[in-house]
VMD Tcl script that draws the C-alpha trace (Angstrom):
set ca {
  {85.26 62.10 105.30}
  {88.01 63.27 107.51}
  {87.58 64.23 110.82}
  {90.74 66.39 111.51}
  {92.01 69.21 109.39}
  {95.08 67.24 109.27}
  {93.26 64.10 108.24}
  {91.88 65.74 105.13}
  {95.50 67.32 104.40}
  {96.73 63.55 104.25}
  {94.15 62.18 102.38}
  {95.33 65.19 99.67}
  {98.93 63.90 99.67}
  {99.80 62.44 95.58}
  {96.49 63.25 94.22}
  {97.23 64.47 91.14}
  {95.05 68.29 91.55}
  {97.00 68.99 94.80}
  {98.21 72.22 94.79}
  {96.44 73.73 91.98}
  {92.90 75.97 92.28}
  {92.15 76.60 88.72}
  {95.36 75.95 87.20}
  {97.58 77.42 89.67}
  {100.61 75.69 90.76}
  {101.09 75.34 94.70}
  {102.78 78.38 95.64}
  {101.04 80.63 93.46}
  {97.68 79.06 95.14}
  {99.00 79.79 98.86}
  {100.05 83.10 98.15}
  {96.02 83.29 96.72}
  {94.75 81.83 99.84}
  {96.75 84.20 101.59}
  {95.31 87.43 99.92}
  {91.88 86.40 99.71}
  {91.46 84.36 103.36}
  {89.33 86.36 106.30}
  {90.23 86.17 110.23}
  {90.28 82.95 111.25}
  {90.53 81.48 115.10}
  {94.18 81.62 115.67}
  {95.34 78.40 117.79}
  {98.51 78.83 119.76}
  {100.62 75.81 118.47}
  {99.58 73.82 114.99}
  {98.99 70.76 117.39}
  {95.97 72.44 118.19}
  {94.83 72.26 114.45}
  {95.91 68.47 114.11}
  {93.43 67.94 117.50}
  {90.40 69.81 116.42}
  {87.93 67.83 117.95}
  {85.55 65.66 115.52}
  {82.05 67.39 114.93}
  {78.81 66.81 117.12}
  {77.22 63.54 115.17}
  {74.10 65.06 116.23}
  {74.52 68.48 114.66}
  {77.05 67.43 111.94}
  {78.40 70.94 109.69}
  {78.05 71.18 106.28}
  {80.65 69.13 104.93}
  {83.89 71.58 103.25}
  {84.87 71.10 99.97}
  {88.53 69.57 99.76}
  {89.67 73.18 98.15}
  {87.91 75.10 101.57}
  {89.53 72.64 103.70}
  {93.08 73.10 102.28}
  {92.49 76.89 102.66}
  {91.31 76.60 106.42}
  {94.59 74.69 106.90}
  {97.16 77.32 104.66}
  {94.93 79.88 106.68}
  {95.70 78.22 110.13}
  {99.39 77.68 109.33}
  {99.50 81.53 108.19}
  {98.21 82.53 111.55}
  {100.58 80.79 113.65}
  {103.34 82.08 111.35}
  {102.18 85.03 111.74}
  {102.86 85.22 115.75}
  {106.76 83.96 115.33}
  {107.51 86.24 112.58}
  {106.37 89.45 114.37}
  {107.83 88.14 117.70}
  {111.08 87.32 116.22}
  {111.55 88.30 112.70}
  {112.14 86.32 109.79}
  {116.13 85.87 110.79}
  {115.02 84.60 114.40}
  {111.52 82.40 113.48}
  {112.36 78.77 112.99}
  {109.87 76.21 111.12}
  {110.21 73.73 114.16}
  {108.59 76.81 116.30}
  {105.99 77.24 113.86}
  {105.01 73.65 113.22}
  {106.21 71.33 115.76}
  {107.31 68.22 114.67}
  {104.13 66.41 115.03}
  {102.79 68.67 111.93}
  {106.09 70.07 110.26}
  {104.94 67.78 107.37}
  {101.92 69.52 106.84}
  {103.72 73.31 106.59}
  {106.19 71.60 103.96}
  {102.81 70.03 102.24}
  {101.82 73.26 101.49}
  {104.57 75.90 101.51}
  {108.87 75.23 100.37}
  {109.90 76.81 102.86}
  {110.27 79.51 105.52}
  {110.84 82.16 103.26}
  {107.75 81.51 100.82}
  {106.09 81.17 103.94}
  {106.86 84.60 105.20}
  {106.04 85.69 101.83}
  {102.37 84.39 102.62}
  {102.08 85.76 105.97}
  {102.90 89.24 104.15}
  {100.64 89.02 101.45}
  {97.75 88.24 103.67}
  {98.08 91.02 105.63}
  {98.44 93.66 103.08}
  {95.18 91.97 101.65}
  {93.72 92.15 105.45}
  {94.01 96.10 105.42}
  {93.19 96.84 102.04}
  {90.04 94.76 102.28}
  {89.61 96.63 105.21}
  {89.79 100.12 103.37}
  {87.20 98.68 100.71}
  {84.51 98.38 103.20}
  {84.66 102.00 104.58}
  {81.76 104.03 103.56}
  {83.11 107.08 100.96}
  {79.47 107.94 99.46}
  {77.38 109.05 102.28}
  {78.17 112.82 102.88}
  {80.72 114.81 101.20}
  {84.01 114.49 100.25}
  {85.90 115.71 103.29}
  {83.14 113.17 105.34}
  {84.39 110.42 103.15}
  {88.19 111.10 103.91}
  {87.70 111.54 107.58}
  {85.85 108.22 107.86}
  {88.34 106.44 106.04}
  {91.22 108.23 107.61}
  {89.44 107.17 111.48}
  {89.93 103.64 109.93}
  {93.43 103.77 108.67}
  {94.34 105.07 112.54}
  {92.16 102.39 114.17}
  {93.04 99.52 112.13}
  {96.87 100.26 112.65}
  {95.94 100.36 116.57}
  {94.27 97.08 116.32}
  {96.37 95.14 114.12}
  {99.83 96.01 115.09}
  {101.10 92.85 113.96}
  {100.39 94.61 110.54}
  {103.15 97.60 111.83}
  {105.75 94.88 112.65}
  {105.75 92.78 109.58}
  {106.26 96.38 107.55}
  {109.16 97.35 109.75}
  {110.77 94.00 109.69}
  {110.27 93.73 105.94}
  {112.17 97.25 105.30}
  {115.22 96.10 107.36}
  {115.47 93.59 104.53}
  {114.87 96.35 101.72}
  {111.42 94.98 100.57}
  {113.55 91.72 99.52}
  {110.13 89.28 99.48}
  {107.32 91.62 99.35}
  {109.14 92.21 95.35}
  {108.62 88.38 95.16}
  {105.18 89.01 95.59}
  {103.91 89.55 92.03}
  {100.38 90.69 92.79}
  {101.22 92.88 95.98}
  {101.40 95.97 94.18}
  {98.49 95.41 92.23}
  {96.83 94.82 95.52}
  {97.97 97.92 96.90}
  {96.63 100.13 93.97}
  {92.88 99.20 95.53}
  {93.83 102.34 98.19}
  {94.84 104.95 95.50}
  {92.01 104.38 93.81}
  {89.84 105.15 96.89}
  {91.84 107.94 97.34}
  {91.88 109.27 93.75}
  {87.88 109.22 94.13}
  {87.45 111.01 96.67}
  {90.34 113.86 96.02}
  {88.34 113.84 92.70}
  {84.86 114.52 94.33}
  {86.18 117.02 96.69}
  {87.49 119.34 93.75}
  {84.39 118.89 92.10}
  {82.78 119.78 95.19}
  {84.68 123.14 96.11}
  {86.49 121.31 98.84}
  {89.52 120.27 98.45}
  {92.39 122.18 96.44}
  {93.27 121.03 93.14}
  {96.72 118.87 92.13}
  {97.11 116.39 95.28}
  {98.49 113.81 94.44}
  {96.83 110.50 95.80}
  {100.10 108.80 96.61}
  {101.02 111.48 98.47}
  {97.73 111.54 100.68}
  {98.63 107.72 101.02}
  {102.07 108.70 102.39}
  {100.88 110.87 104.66}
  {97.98 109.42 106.18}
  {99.86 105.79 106.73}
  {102.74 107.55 108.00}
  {100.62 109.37 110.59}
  {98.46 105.82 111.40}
  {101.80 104.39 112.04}
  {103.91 105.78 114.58}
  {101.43 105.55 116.93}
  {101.69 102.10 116.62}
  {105.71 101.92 115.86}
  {107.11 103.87 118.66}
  {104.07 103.53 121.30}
  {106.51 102.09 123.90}
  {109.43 104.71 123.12}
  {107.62 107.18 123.47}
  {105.25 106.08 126.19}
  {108.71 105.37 128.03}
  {110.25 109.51 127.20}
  {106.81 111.21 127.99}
  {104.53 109.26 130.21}
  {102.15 109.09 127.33}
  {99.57 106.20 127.02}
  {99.11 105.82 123.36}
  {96.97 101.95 123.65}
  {93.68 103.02 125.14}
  {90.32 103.45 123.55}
  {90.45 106.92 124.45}
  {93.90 107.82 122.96}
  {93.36 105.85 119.97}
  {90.11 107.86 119.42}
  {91.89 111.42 119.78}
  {94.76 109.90 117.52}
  {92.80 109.69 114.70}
  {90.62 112.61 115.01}
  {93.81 114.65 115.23}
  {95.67 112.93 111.99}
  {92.16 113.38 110.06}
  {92.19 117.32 111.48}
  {95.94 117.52 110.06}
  {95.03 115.81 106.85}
  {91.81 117.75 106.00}
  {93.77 121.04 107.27}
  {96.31 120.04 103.81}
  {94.08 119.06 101.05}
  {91.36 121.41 102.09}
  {90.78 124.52 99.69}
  {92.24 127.96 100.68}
  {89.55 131.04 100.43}
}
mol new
graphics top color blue
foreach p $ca { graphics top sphere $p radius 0.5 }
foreach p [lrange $ca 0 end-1] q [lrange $ca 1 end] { graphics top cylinder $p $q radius 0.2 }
display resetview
């Protein structure tokens, strides 16, 4: 068995199932791994993945399947990528940055090129936050409980991820040119509305919340309120002496956007 991550990438080169998890040709599988991968240690240059050190022989790991492996690798790659594409944009990140030349190879092994690479970074981290969104609790309590708690989120996870808040600006400079090469993003993006749609529904049903608002909508409002704080911290730290990073101004952030949000779907005596 292979010791390295990049050893068991090589030993993967010309056999015949490379590329394909259940049928699915190469590109198609990366933008999968993508979507479906969790946080992984991010490394600072991919010579750090082609030098993970071999295991303990004493305390060997379960040994990873050759389909795990090649998604810890597409995962690792996708993190790096991830840094020079926020830092610099897709017009400014080079593939020698990303890879180095040591382990260029292995970004070409798995990817064409920069641009389906970008593509993966992006569909990963729409995946990320809509994954995140899934796990927030919308039973317990009622229906204006439920949207608070998963409005809190929307505002924290923007404050923690603001790599997230980059990768969205850059990609509208270029008019949404690769997320619409992204055949399953919007699909993937639906998971939100339907969150949204459920609990707009329970909070009419419950006398809460006024009747006709339109999930999309909410959606528009509540991201577009869980941005800016992230998008223009430093402007507008800079014009009005404002720290908008801290625990503590996170934390007022989003009790404020879930006070302005419940104030506009909330039902009218």
């Amino acid at each position: 068995m292979a010791s390295t991550v990049a050893e068991a990438v090589a030993k993967d080169r010309g056999k015949p199932e490379f590329g394909a998890v259940a049928g699915r040709p190469g590109r198609e599988m990366a933008l999968s791994c993508a979507k479906e991968a969790r946080v992984m240690r991010e490394p600072s240059t991919l010579s750090e993945v082609a030098e993970l050190p071999e295991s303990d022989t004493d305390a060997k790991p379960p040994r990873r399947s050759r389909a795990e492996s090649r998604e810890q690798a597409i995962n690792q790659i996708i993190d790096i990528a991830t840094n020079e594409f926020v830092e610099k944009g897709l017009a400014g990140a080079r593939i020698d940055e990303i890879a180095g030349k040591a382990t260029k190879r292995k970004i070409y092994y798995y990817f064409e090129g920069k641009d389906e690479l970008y593509r993966a970074v992006l569909a990963r981290a729409y995946a990320q936050v809509r994954e995140s969104e899934a796990e927030v609790d919308i039973e317990s309590g009622n229906a204006a409980e439920a949207l608070r708690r998963l409005i809190e989120h929307d505002v924290h996870y923007h404050a923690r991820h603001p790599e997230l808040v980059r990768l969205v600006m850059n990609e509208n400079i270029h008019r949404a040119e690769h997320l619409k090469q992204i055949p399953t993003l919007p699909q993937g993006n639906r998971r939100v509305i339907e969150i949204l749609q459920a609990i707009l529904s329970r909070g009419e049903a419950e006398g809460l919340f006024r009747a006709g608002i339109d999930p999309v909508d909410l959606h528009l409002n509540l991201t577009a309120l869980s941005f800016y704080n992230v998008s223009n911290q430093f402007t507008f730290a800079h014009n009005f002496g404002v720290d908008m990073t801290s625990d503590e101004a996170i934390a007022r952030r989003a009790q404020q956007v879930g006070d302005i949000i419940l104030a506009w779907v909330t039902k009218k005596d």
